[in-house]
MIMARTOR-140139 format. One record per atom (N, C-alpha, C): atom name; residue number from 1; x, y, z; residue in three letters. Coordinates in Angstrom, 3 decimals. Atoms other than C-alpha are relative to their C-alpha. Layout:
N
SITE  atome  num      east     north        up  residu
SITE     CA  NUM         X         Y         Z     ALA
...
END
This chain:
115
SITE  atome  num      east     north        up  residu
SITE      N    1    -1.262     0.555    -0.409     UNK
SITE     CA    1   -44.739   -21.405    11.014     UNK
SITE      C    1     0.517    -1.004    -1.020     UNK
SITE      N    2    -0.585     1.404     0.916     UNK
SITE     CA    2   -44.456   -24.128     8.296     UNK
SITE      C    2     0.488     0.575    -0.976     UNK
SITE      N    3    -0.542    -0.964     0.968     UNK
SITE     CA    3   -43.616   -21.055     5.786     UNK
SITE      C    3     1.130    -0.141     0.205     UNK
SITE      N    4    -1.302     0.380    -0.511     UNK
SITE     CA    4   -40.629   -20.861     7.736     UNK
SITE      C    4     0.826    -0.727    -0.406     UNK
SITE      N    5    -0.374     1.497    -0.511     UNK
SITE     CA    5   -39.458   -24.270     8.385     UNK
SITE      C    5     0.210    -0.362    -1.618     UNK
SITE      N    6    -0.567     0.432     1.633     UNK
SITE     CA    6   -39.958   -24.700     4.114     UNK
SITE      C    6     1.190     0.898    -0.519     UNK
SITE      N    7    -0.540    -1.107     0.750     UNK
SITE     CA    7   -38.252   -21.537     3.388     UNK
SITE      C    7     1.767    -0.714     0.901     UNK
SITE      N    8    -0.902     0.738    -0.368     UNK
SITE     CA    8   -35.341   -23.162     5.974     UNK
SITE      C    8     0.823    -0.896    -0.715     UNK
SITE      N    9    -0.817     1.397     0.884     UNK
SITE     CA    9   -34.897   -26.358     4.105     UNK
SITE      C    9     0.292     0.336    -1.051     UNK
SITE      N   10    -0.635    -0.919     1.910     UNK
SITE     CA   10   -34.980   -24.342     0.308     UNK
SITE      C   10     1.699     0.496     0.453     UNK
SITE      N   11    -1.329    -0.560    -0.014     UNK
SITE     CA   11   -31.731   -22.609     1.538     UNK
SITE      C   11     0.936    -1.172     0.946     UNK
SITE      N   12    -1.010     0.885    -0.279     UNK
SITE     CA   12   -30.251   -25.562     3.531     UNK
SITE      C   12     0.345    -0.473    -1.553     UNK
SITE      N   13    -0.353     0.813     1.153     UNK
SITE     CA   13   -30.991   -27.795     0.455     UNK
SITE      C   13     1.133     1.085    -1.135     UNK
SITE      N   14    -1.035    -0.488     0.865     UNK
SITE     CA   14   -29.304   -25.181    -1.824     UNK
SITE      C   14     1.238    -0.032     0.573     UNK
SITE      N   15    -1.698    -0.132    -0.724     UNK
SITE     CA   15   -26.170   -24.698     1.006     UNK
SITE      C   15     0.656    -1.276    -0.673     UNK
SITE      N   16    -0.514     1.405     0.284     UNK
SITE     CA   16   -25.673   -28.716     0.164     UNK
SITE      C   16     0.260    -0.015    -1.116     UNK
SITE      N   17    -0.565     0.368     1.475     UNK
SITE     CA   17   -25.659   -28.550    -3.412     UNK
SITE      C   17     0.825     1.021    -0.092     UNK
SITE      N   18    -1.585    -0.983     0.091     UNK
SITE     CA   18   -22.742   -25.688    -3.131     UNK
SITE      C   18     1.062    -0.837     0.151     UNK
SITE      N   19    -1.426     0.809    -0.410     UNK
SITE     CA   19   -20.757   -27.603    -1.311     UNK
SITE      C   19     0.071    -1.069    -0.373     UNK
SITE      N   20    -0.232     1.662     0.690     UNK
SITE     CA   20   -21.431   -30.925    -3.220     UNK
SITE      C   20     0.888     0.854    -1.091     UNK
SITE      N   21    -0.356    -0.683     1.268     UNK
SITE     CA   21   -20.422   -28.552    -6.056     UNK
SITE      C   21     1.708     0.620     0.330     UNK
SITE      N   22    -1.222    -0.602    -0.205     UNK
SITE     CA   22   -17.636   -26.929    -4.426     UNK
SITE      C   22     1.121    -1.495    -0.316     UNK
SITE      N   23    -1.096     1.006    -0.774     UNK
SITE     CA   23   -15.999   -30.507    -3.497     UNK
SITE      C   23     0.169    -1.110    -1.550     UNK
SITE      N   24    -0.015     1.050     1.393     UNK
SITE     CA   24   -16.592   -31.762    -7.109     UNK
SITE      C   24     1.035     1.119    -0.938     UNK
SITE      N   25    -1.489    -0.646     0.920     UNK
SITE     CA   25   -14.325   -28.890    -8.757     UNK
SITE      C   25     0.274     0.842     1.110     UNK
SITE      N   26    -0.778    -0.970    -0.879     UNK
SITE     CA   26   -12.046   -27.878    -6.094     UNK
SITE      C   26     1.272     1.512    -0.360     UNK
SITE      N   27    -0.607    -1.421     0.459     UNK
SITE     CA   27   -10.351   -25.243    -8.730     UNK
SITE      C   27    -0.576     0.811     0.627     UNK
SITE      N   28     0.905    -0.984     0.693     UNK
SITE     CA   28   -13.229   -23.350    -8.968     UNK
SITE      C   28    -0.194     0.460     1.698     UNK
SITE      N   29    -0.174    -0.095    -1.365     UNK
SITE     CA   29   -13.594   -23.552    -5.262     UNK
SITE      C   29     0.975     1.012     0.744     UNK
SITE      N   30    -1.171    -1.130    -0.175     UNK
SITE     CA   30   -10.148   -22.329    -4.470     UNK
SITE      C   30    -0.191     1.498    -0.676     UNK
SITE      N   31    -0.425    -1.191     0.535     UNK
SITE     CA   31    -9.950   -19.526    -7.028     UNK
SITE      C   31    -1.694     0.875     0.933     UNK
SITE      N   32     0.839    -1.031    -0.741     UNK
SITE     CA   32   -13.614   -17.931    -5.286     UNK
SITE      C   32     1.141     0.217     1.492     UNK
SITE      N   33    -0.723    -0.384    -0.540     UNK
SITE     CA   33   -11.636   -18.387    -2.166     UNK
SITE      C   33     1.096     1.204     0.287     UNK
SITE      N   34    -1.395    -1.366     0.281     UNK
SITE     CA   34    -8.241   -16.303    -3.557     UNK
SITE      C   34    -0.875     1.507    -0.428     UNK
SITE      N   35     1.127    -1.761     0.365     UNK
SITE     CA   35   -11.271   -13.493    -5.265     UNK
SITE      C   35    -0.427     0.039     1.546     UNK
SITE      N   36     0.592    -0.358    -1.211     UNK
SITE     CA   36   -12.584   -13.434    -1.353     UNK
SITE      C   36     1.693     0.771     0.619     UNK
SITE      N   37    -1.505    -0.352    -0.613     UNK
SITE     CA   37    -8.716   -13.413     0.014     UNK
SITE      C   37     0.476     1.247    -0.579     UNK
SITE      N   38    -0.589    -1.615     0.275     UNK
SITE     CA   38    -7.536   -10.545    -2.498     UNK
SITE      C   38    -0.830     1.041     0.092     UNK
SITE      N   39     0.916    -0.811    -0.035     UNK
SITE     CA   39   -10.590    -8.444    -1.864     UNK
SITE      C   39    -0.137     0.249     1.339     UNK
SITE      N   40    -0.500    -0.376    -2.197     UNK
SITE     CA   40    -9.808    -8.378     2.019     UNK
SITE      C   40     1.291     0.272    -0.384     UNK
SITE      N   41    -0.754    -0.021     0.636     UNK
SITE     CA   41    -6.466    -8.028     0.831     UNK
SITE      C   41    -0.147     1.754    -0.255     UNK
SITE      N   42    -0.321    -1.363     0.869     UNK
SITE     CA   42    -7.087    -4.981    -1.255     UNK
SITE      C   42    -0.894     0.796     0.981     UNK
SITE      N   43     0.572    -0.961    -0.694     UNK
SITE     CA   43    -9.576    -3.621     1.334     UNK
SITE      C   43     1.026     0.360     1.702     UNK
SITE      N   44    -1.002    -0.527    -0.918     UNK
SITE     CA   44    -6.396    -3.839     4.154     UNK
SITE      C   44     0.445     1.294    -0.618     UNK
SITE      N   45    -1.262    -0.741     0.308     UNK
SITE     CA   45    -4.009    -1.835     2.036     UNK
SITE      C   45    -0.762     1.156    -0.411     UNK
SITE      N   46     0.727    -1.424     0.084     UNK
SITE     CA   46    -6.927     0.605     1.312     UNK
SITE      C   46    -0.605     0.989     1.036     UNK
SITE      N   47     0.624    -0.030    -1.072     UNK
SITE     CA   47    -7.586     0.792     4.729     UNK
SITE      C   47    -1.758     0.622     0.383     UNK
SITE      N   48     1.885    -0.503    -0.224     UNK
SITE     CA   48   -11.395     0.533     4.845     UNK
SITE      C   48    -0.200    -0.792     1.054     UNK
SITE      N   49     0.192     0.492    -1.483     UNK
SITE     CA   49   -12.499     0.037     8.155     UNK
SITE      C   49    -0.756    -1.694     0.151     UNK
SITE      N   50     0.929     1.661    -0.186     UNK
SITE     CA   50   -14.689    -3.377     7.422     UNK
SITE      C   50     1.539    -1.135    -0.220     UNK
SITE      N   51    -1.563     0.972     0.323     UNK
SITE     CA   51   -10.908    -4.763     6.727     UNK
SITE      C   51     0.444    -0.136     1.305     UNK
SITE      N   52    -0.522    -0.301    -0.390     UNK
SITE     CA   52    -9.233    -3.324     9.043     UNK
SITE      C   52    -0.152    -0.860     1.436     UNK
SITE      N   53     0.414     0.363    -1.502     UNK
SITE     CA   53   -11.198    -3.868    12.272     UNK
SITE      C   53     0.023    -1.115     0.245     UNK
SITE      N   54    -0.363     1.077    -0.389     UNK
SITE     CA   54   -10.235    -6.312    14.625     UNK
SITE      C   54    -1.554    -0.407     0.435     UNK
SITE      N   55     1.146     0.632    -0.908     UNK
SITE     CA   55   -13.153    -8.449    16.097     UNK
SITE      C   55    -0.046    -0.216     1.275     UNK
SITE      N   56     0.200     0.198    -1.328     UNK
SITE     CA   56   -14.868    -8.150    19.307     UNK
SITE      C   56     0.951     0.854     0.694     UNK
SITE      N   57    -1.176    -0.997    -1.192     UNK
SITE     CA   57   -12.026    -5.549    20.670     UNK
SITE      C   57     0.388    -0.425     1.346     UNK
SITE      N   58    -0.058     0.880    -1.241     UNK
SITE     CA   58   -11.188    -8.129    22.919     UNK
SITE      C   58     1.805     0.200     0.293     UNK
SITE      N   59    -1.850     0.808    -0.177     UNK
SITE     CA   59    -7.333    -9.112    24.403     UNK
SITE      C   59    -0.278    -1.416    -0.128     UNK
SITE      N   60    -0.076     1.126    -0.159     UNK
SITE     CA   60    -7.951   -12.047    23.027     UNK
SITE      C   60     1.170    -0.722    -1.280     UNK
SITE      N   61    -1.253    -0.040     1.448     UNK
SITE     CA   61    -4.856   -11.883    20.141     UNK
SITE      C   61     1.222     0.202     0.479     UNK
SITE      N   62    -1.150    -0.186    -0.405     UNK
SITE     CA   62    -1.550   -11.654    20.706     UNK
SITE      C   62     0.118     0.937    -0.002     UNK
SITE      N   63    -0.647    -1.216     0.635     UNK
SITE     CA   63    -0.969    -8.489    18.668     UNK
SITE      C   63    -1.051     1.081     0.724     UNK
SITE      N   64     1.063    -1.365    -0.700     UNK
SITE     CA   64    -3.861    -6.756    21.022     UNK
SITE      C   64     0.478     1.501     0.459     UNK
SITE      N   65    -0.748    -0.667    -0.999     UNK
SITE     CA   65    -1.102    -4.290    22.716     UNK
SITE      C   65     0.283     0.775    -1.523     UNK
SITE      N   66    -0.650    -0.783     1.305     UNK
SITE     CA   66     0.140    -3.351    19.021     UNK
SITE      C   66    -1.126     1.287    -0.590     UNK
SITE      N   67     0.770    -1.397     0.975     UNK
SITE     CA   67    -0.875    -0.127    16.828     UNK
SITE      C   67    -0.727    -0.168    -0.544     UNK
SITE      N   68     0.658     0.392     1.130     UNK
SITE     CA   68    -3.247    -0.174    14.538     UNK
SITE      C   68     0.518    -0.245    -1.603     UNK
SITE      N   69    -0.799     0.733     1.308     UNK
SITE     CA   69    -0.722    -0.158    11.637     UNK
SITE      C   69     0.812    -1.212     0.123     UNK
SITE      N   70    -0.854     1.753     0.038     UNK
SITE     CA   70     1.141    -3.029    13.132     UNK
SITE      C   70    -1.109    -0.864    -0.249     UNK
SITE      N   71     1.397     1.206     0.629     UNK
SITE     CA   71    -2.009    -4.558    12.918     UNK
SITE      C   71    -0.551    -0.251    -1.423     UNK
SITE      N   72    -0.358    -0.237     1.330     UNK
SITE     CA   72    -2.379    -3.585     9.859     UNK
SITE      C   72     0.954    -0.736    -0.810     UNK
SITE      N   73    -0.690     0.887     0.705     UNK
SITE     CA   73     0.549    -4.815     8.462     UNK
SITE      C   73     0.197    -1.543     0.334     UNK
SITE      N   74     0.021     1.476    -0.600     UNK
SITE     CA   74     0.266    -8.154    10.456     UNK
SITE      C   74    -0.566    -0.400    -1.100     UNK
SITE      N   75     0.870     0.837     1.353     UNK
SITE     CA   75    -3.038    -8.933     7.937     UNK
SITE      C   75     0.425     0.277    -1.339     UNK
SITE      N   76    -0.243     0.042     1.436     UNK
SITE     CA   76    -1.166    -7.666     5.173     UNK
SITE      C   76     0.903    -1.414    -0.601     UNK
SITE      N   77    -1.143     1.141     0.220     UNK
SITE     CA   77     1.594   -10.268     5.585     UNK
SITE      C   77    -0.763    -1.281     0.201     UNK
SITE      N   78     0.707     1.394    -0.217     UNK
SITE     CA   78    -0.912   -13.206     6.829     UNK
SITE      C   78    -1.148     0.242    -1.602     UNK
SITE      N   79     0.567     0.355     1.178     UNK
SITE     CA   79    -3.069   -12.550     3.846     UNK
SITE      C   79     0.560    -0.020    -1.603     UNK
SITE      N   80    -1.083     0.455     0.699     UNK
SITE     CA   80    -0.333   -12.266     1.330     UNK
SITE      C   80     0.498    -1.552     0.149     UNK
SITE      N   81    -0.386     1.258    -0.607     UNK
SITE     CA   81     0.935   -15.555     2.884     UNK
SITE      C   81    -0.690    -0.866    -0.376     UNK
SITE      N   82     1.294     0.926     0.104     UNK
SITE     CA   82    -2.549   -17.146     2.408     UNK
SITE      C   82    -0.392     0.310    -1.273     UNK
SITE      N   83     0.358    -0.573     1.628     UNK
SITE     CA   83    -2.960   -15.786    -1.248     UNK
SITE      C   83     1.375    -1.330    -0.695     UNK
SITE      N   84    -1.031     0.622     0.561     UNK
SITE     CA   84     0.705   -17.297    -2.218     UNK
SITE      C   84     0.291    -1.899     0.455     UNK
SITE      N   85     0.187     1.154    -0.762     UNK
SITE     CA   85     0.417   -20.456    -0.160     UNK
SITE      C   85    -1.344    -0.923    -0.329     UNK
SITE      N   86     1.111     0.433    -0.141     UNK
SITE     CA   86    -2.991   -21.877    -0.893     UNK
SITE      C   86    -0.095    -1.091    -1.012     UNK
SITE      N   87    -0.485     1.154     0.020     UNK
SITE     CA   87    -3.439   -24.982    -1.782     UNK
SITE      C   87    -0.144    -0.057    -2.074     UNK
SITE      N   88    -0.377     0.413     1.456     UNK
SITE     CA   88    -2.806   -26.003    -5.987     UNK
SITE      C   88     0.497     1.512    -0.562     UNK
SITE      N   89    -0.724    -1.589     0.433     UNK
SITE     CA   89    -1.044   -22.526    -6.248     UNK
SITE      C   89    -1.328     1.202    -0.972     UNK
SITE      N   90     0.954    -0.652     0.577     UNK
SITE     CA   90    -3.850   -20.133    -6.770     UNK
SITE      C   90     0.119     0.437    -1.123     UNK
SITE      N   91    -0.643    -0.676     1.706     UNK
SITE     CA   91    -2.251   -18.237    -9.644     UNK
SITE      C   91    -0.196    -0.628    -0.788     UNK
SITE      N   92     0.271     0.805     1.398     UNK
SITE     CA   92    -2.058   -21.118   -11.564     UNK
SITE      C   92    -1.609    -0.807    -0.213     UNK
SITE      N   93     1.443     0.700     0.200     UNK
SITE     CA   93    -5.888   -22.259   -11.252     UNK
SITE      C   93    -0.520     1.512    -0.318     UNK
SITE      N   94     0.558    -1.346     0.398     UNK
SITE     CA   94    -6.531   -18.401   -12.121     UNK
SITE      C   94     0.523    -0.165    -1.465     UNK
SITE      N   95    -0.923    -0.304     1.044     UNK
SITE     CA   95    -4.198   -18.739   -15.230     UNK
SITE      C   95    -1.094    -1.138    -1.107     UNK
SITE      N   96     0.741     1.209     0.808     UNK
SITE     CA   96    -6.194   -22.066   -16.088     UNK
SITE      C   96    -1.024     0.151    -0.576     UNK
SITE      N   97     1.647    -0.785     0.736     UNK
SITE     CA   97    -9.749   -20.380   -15.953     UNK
SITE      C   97     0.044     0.809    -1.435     UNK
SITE      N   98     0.093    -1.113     1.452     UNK
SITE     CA   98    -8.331   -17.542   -18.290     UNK
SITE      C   98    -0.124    -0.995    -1.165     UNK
SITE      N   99    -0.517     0.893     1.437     UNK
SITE     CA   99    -6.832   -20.101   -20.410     UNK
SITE      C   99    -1.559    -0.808    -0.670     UNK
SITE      N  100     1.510     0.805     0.007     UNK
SITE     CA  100   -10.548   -22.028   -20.524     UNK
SITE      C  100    -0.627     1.231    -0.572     UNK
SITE      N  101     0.740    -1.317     0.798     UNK
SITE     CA  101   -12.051   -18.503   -21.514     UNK
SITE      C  101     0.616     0.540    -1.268     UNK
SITE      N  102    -0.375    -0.333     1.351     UNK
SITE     CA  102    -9.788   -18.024   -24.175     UNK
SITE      C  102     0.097    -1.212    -0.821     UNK
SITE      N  103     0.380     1.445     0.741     UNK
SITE     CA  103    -9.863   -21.271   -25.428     UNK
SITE      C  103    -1.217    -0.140    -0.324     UNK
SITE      N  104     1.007    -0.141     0.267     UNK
SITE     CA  104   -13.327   -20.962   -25.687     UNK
SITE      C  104    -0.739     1.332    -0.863     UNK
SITE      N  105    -0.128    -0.921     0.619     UNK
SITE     CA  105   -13.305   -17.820   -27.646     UNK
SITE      C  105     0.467    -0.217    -1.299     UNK
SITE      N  106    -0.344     0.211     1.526     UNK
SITE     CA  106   -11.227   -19.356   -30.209     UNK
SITE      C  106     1.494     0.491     0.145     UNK
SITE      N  107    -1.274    -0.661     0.808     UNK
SITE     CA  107    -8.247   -17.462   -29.461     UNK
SITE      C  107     1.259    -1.489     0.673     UNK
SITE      N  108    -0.714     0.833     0.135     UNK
SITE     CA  108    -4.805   -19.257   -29.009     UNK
SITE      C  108     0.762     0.064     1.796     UNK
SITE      N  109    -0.394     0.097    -1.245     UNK
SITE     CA  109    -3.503   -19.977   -25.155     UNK
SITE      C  109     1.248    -0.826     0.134     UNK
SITE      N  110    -1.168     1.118    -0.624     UNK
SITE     CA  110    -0.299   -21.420   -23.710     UNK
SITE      C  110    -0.617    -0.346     1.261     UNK
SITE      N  111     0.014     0.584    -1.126     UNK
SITE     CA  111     0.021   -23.559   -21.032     UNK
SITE      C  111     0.874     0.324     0.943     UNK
SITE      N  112    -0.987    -0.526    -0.803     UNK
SITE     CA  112     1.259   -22.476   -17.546     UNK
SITE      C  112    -0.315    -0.826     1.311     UNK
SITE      N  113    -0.241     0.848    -1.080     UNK
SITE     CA  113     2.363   -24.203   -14.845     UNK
SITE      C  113    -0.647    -1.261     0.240     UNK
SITE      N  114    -0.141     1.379     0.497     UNK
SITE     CA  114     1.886   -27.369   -16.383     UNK
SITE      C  114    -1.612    -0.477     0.014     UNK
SITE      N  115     1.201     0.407    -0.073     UNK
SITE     CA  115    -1.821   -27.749   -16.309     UNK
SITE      C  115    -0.438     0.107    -1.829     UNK
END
């Protein structure tokens, strides 16, 4: 049982240093976020069922009564929404990384959206 109980704390202790890590560069943070968001995202509009499906097949949603493509397009528009909306404008903390990878390459980068 104490195997356990160590093997427990190894993966708490690592959970903590994520999120110390996350909360110390909140780019880097966000942009995994927007790669999680457009990858649900791209698995709506491809309609693969691990997207798609609602949870628990409950009435516990408003849109419970609706089709499955209204449903459908519901998460297309709420995760669009949450892609374009999110907080330091995702795009431009995606634009920043590139810019950091090509800057580090040597080659020559502009600056976008003022960062």
């Amino acid at each position: 049982m104490n195997g356990i109980t160590e093997i427990w704390e190894a993966v708490s202790r690592k959970a903590g240093e994520l999120f110390e890590w996350a909360q110390a560069h909140p780019k880097f943070a966000y942009l995994f976020v927007a790669i999680l968001l457009a990858f649900w995202l791209t698995g709506v509009l491809r309609r693969w069922k691990w997207a798609c499906e609602w949870l628990y097949h409950g009435k516990l949603w408003l849109f419970d009564d609706c089709k499955p493509e209204t449903k459908r397009r519901i998460y297309i528009v709420i995760l669009s929404i949450a892609l374009i909306a999110s907080p330091d404008n995702v795009i431009c903390v995606k634009v920043m990384v590139w810019e950091r990878v090509i800057a580090n390459t040597g080659s020559v980068s502009s600056t976008i959206c003022g960062m």
